[in-house]
C-alpha positions in Angstrom: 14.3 -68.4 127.4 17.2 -69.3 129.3 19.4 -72.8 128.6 18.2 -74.2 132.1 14.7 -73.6 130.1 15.7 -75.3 127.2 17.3 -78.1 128.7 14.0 -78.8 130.8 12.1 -79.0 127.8 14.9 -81.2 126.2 14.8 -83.6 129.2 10.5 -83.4 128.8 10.6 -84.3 125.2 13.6 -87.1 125.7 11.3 -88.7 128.5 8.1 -88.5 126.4 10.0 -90.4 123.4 11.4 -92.7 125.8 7.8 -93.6 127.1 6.5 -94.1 123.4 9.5 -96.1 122.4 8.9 -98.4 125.2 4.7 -98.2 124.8 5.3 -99.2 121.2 7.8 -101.9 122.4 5.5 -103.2 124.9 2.4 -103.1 122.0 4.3 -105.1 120.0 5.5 -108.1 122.2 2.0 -108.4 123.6 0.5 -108.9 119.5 3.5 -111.0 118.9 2.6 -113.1 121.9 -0.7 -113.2 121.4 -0.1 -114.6 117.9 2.2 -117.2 119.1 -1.2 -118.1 122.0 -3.3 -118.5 119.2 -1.1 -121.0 117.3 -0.3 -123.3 120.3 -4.1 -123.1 120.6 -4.8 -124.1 117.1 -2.1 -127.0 117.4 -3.7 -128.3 120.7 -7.4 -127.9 119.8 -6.2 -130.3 116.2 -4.0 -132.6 118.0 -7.3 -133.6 120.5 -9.7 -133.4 117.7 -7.4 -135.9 115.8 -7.5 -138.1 119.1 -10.8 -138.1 119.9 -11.7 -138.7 115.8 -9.2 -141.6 115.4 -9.4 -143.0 119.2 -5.3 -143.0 119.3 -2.6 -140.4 119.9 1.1 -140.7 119.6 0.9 -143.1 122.2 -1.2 -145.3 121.0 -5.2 -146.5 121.5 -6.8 -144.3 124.2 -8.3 -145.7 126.9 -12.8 -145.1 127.1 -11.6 -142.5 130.1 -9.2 -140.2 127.9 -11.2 -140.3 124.5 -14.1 -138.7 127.2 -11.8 -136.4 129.0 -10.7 -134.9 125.4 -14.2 -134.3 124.5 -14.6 -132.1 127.6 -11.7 -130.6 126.9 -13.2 -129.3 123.9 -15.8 -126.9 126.1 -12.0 -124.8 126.3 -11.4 -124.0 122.7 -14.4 -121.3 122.7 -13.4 -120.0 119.4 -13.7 -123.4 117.9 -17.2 -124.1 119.5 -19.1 -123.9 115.9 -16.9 -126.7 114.8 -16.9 -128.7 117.9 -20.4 -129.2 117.6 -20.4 -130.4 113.7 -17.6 -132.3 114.7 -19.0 -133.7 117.8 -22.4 -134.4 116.2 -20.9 -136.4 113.4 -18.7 -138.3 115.7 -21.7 -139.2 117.7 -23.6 -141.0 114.8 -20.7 -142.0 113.5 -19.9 -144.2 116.9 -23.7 -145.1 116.9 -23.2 -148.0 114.3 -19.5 -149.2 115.2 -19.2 -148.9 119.1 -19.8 -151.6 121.7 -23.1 -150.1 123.2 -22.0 -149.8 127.0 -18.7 -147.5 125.1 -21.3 -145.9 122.8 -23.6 -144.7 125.9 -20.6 -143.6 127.7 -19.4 -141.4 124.4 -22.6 -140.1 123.8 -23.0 -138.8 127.3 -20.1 -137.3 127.4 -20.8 -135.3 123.9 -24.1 -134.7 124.9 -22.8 -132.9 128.0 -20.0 -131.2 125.7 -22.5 -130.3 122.9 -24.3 -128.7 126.0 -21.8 -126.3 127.8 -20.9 -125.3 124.1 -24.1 -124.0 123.2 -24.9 -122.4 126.4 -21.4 -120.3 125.5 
């Protein structure tokens, strides 16, 4: 074997653990990413539940038109779907004895429609 063979194989191998330094790099920022998706996820899909439960956010009452568009928004949060419903169904008769009806109707459409796309999912 002669020491252009050698350094070949050297320059094979230093490549190769180059590739799985970088692979493993790569592998790791993508879970640590991934991690940090799922925790913005979890602090979005809370802060709109806590909206849509309390009928205010940080800035104050929401208007009939936003409380609805956060209940759509729930059809996003697929991996809270099993809790969207319970939540959604006890919001719904919940709002049944303490909404103005014409709000009411509009609510319960709009968590009907929710409660829908969720369990077609």
């Amino acid at each position: 074997m002669l020491v252009s063979d050698l350094a070949a194989i050297t320059t094979v191998i230093a490549f190769f653990v180059t590739l799985i330094s970088i692979l493993f790099s790569a592998r790791r920022y993508i879970s640590i990413r991934n991690q940090e998706l799922a925790s913005e996820r979890f602090k979005t899909y809370h802060g709109i539940v806590k909206a849509v439960s309390k009928g205010s956010d940080e800035d104050g009452v929401l208007k009939l038109v936003s409380q609805v568009d956060y209940i759509y928004e729930l059809r996003n949060f697929k991996e809270y779907s099993e809790l969207s419903q319970n939540l959604l169904g006890q919001l719904r008769e919940r709002w049944k004895h303490g909404e103005d009806p014409a709000v009411y109707k509009t609510l319960k459409e709009a968590i009907d429609d929710t409660l829908s796309a969720l369990q077609k999912k």
